[in-house]
Rosetta silent file (secondary structure, phi, psi, omega in degrees, C-alpha in Angstrom):
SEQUENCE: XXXXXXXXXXXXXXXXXXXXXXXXXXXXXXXXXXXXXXXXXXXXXXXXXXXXXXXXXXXXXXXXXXXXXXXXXXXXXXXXXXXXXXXXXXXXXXXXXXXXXXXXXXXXXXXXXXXXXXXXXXXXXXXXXXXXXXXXXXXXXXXXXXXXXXXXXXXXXXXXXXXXXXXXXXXXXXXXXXXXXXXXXXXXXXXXXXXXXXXXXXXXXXXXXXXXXX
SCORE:     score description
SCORE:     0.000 S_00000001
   1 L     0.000  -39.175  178.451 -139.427   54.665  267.153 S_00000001
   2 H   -57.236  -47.759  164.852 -141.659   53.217  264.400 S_00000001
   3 H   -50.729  -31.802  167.885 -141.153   55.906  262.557 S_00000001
   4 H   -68.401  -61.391 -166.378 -137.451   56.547  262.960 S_00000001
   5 H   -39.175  -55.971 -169.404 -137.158   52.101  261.817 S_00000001
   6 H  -100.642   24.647  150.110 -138.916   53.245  258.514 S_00000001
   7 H   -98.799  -20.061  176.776 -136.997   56.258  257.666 S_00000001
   8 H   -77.374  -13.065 -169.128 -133.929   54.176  258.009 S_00000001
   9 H  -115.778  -51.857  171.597 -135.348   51.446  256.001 S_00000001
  10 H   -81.603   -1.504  169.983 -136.176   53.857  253.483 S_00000001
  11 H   -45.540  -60.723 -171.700 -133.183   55.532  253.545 S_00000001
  12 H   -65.367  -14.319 -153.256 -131.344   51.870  252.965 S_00000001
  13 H   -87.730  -58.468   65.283 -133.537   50.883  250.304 S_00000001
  14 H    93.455  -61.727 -156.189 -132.338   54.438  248.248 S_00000001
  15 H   -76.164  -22.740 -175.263 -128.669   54.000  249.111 S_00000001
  16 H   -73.997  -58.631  163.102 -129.184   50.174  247.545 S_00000001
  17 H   -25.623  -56.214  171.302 -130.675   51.774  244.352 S_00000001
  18 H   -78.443    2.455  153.994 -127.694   53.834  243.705 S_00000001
  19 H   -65.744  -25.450  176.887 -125.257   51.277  243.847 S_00000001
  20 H  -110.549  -58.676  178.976 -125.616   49.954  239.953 S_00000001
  21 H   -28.117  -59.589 -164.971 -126.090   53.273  238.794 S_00000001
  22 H   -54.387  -44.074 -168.925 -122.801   53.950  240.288 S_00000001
  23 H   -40.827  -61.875 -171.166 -121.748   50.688  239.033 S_00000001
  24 H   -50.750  -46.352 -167.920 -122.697   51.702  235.387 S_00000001
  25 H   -76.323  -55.450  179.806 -121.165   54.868  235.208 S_00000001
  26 H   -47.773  -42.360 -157.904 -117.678   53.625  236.261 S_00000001
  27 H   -79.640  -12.391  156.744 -117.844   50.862  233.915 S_00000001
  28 H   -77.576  -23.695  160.175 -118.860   53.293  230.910 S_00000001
  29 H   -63.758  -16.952  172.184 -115.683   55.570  231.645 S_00000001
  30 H   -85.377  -15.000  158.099 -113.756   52.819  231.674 S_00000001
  31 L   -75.043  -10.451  171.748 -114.811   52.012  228.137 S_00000001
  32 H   -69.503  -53.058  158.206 -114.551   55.655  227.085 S_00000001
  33 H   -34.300  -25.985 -158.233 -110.968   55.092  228.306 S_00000001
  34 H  -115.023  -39.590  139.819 -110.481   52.274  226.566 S_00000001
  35 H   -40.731  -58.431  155.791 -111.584   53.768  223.391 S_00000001
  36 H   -32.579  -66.583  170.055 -109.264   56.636  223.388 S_00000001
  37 H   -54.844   -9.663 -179.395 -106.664   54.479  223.887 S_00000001
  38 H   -92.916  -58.577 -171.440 -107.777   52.505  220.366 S_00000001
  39 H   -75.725  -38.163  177.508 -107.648   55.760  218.247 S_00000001
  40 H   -44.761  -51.862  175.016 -104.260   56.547  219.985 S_00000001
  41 H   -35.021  -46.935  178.014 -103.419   52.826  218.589 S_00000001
  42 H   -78.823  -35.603 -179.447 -103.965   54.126  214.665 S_00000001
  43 L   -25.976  -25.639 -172.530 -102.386   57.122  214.796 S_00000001
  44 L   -96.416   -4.681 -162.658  -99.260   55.537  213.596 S_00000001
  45 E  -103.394  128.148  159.996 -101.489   53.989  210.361 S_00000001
  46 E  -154.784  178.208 -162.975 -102.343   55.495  207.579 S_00000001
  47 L  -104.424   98.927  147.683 -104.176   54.517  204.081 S_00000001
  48 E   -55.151  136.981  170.756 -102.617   54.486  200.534 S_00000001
  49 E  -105.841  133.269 -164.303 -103.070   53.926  197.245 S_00000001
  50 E  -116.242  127.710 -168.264  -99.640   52.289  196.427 S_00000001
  51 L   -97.230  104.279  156.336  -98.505   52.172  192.116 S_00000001
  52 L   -87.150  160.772 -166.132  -96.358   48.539  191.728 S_00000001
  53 L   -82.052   89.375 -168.264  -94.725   49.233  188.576 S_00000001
  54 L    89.449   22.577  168.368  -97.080   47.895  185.411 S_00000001
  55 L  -117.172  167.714  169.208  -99.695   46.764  187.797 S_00000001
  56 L   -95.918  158.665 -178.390 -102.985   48.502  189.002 S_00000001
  57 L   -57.662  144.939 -176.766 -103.256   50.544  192.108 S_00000001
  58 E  -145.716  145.453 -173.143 -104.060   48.949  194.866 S_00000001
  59 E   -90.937  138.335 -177.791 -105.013   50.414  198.596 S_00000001
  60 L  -131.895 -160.915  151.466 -103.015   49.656  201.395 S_00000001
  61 L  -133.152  127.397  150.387 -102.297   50.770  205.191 S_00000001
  62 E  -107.444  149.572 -174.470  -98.907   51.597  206.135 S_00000001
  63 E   -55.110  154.008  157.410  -97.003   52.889  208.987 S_00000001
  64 L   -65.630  -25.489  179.724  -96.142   56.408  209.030 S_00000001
  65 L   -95.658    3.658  156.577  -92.767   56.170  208.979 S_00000001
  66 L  -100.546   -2.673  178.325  -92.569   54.125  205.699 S_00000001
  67 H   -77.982  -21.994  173.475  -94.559   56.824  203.764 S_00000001
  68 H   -62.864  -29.803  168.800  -91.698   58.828  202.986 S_00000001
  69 H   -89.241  -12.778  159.779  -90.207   55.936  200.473 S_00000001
  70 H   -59.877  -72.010 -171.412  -94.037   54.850  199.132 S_00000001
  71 H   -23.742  -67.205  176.060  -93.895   58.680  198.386 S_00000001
  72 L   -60.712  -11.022  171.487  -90.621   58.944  196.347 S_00000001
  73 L   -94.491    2.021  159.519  -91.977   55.937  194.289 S_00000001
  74 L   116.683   -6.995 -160.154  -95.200   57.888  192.897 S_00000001
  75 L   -92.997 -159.717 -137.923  -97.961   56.243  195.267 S_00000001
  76 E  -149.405  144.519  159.592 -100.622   59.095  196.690 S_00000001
  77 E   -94.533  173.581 -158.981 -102.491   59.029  200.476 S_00000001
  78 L   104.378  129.397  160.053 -105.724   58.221  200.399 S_00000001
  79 L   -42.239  148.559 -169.282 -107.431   55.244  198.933 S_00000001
  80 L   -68.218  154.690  160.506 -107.058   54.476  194.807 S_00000001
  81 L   -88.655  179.985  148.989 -109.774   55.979  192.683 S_00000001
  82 L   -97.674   -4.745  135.857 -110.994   54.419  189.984 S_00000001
  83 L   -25.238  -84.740  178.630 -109.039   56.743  187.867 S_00000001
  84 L   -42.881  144.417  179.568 -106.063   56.015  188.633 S_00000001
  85 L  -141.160  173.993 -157.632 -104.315   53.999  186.565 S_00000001
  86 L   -75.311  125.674  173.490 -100.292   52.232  186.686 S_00000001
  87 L   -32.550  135.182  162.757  -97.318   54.830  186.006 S_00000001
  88 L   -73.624  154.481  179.168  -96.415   54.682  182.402 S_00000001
  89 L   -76.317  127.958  177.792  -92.455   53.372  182.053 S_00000001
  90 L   -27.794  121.446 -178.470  -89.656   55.557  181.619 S_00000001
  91 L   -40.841   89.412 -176.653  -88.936   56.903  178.037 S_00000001
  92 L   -49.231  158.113 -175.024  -86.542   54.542  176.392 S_00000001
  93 E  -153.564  128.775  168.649  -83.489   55.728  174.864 S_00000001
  94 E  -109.794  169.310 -174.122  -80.295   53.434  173.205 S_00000001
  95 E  -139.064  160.312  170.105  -76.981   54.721  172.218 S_00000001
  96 E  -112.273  175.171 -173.311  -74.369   53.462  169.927 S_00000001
  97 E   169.871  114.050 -156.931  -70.972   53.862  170.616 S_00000001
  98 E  -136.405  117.211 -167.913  -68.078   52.763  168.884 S_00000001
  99 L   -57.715  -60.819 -164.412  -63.842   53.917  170.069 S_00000001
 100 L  -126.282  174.777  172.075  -63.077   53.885  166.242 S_00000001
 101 L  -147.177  179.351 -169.887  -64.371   53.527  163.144 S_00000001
 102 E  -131.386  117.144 -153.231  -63.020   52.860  159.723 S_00000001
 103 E  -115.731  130.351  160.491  -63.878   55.624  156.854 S_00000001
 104 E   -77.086  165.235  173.318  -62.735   54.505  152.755 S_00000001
 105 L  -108.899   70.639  169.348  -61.603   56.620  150.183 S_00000001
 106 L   144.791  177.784 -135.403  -64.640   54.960  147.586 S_00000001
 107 L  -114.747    4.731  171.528  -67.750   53.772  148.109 S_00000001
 108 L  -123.659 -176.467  164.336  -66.818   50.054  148.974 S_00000001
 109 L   -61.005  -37.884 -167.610  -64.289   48.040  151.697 S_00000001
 110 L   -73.302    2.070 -166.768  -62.226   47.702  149.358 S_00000001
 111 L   -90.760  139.576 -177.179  -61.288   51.098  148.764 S_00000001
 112 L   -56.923  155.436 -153.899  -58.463   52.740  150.773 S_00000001
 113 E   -90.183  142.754 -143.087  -58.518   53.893  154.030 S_00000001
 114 L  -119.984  -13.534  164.838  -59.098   57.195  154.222 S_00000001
 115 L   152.934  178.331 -154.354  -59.654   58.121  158.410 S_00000001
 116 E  -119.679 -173.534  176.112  -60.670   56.935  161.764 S_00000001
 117 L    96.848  130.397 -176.869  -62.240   58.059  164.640 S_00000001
 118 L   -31.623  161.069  161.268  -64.868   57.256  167.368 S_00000001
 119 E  -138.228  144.459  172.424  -68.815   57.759  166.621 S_00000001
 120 E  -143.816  148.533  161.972  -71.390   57.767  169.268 S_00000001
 121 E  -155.873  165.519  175.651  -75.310   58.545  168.860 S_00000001
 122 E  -132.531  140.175  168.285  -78.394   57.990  170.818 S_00000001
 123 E  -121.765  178.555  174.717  -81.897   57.871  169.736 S_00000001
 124 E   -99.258  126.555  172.962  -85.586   57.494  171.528 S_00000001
 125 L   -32.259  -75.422 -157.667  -86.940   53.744  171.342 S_00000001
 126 L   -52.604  -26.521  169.145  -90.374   54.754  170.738 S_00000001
 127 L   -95.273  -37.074 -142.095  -89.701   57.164  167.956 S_00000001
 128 L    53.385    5.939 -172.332  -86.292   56.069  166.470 S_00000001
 129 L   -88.439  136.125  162.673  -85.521   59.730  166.027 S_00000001
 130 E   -11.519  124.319  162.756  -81.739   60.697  166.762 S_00000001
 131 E   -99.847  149.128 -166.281  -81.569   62.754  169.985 S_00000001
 132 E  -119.837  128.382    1.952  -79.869   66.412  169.395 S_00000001
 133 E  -103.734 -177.394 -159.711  -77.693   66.924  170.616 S_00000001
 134 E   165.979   19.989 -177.135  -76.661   63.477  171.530 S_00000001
 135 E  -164.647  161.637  139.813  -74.009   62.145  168.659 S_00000001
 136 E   173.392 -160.284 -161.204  -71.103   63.041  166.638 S_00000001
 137 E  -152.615   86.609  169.693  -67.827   61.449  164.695 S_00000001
 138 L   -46.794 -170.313  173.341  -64.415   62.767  165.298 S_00000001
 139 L  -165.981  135.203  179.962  -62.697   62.106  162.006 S_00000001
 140 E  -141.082   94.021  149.200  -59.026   61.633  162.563 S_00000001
 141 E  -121.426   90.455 -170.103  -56.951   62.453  159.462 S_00000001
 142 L   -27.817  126.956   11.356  -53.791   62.495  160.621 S_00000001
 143 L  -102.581   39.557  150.436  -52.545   64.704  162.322 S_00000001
 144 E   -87.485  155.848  176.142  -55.947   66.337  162.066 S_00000001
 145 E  -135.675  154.973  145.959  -59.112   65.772  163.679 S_00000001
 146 L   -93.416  101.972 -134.146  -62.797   66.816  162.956 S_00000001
 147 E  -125.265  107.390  164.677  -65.377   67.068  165.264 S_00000001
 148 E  -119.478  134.500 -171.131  -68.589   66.843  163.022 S_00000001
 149 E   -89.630  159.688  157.606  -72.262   66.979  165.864 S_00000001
 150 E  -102.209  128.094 -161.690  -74.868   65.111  164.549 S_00000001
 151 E  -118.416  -40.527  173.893  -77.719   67.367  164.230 S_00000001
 152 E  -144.871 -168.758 -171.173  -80.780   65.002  163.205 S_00000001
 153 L   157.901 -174.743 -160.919  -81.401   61.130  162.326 S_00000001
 154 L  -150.315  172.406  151.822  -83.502   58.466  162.683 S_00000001
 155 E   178.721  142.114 -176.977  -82.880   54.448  163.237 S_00000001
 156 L   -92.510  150.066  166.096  -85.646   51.945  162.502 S_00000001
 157 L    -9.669  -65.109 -160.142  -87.072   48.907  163.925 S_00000001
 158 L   -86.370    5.216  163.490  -85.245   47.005  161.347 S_00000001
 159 L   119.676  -33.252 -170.020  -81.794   48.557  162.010 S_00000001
 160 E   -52.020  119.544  169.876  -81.991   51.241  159.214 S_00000001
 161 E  -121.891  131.119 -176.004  -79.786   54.382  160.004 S_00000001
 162 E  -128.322   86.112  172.405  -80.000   57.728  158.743 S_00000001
 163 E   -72.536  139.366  144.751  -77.685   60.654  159.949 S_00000001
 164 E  -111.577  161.685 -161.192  -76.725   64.237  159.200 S_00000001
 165 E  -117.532  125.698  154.398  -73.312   65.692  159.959 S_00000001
 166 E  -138.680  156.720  155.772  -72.410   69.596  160.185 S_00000001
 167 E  -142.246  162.071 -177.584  -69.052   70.743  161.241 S_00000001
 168 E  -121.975  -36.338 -166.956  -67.584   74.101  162.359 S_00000001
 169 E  -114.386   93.220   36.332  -64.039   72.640  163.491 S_00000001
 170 L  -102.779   -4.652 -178.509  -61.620   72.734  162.100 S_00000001
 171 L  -159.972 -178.344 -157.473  -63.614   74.297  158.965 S_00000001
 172 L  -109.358  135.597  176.392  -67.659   74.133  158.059 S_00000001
 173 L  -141.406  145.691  173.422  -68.742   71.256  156.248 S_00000001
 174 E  -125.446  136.703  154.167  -72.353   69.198  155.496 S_00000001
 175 E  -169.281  175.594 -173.897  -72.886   65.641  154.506 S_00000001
 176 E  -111.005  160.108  169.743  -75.087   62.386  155.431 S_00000001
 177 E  -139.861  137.195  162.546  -74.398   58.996  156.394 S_00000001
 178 E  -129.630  103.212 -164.718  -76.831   56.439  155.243 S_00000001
 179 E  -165.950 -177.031 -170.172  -76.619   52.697  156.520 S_00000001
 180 E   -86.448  132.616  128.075  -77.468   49.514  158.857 S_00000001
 181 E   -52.292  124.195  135.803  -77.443   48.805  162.701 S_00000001
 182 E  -125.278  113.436 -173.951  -76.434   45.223  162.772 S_00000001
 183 L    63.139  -91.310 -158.308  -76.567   43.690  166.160 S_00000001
 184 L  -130.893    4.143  168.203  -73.374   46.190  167.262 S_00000001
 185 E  -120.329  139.619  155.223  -71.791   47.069  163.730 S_00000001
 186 E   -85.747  114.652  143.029  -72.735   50.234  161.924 S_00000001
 187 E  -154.108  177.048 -160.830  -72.247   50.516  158.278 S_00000001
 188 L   166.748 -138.968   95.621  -73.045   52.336  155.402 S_00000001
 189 L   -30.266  149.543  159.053  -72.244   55.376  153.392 S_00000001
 190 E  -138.095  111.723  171.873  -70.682   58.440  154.627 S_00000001
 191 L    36.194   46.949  177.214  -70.749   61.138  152.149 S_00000001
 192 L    62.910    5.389  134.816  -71.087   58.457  149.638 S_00000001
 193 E   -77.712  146.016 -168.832  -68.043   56.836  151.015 S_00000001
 194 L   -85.270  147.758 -156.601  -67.727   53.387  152.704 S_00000001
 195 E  -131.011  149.710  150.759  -67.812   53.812  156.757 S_00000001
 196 E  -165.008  172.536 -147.941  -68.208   50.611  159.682 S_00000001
 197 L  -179.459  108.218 -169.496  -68.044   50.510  162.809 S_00000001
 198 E  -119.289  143.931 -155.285  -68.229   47.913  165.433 S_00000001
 199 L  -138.432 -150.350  156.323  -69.191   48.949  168.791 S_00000001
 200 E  -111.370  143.496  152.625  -71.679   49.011  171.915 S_00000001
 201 E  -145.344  114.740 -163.165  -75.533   49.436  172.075 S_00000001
 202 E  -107.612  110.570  143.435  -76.754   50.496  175.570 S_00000001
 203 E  -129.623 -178.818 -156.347  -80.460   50.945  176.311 S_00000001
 204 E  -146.296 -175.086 -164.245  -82.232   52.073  179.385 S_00000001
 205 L    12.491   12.675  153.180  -85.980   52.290  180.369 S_00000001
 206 L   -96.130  -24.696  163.089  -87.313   49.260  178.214 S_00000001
 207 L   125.367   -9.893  134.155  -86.227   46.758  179.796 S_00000001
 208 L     9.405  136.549  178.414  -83.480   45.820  177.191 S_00000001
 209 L  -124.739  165.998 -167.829  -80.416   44.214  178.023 S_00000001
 210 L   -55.684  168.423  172.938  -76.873   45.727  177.254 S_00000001
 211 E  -151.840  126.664 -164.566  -75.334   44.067  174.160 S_00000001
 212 L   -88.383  162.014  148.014  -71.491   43.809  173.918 S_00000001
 213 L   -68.124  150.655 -161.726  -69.114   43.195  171.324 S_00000001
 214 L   -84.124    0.000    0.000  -68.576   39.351  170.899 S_00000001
């Protein structure tokens, strides 16, 4: 009997032992569990380097389902480098544009009028050069018209305009026009004759604002 009492006593002491082991082990799978469930959490996250427009890059986290419009706006996954640097701004470009214009027969206003007809040209801010093609000047001498292209040109800081002219239509012709931008009137020479023109000037990717006729 003594002998049965202390295998049973050591038996109990054994089965007491293994109770906080047991203990342990549940309560680290439930933290394994609970982990899992944490990376499951991010899954929907992810890390950018996101381009504001004339600012530096800066790292963000965003949902997944906003990266397709960060995307179409230039920014990159991943954190910024120290590379990277802020999108340069779209190439500016202004145009002139005028329905008619008023051409003399002599080299001043005063000289008679001699034809009509719209003019339009565009140039690049950053250069001033003309873009080709990208202009021309109908010439309306009744009941005729001309369609002379603009082929090259220039216009300056200060306003300064320099064109050439070819035509094919209704016959082949060459000649220049040399004269001012002011505000929204063009004038100047045309083939040594006097030309204006009051108009529009439109520009786009500087930040420019439209400017109207008054």
């Amino acid at each position: 009997m003594m002998r049965r009492g202390f295998g049973i006593a050591i038996m109990t002491a054994l089965l007491a032992l293994s109770l906080p082991l047991s203990a342990v082990a549940g309560h680290d799978g439930g933290n394994d569990h609970g982990h899992r469930g944490g990376d499951h959490g991010h899954r929907g996250k992810i890390t950018i380097c996101h381009m504001p427009q004339g600012t530096q890059p800066v790292t963000i986290t965003i949902s997944t389902a906003a990266w397709k419009a960060h995307k179409a706006h230039g920014d990159t996954q991943g954190p910024c480098s120290t590379s990277q640097k802020p999108p340069k701004p779209a190439q500016g470009t202004c145009a002139f544009n005028a329905l008619t214009s008023i051409y003399n027969h002599g080299a001043t206003n005063t000289s008679p009028l001699f034809a009509t007809g719209p003019i339009h040209f565009t140039w690049a801010v950053a250069t001033g050069l003309v873009t080709v093609p990208g202009g021309s000047w109908n010439e309306l001498i009744s009941p005729t018209t001309y369609f002379n292209n603009i082929t090259s040109g220039s216009v300056s800081g200060t306003g300064a305009v320099s064109l050439s002219f070819v035509r094919t239509v209704p016959d082949s012709n060459a000649f220049s026009f040399s004269g001012q931008l002011t505000g929204t009137t063009l004038t100047g020479l045309m083939a040594g004759n006097y030309f204006t023109a009051s108009g529009t000037v439109n520009c786009n990717g500087t930040g420019s604002d439209e400017h109207d006729d008054d």
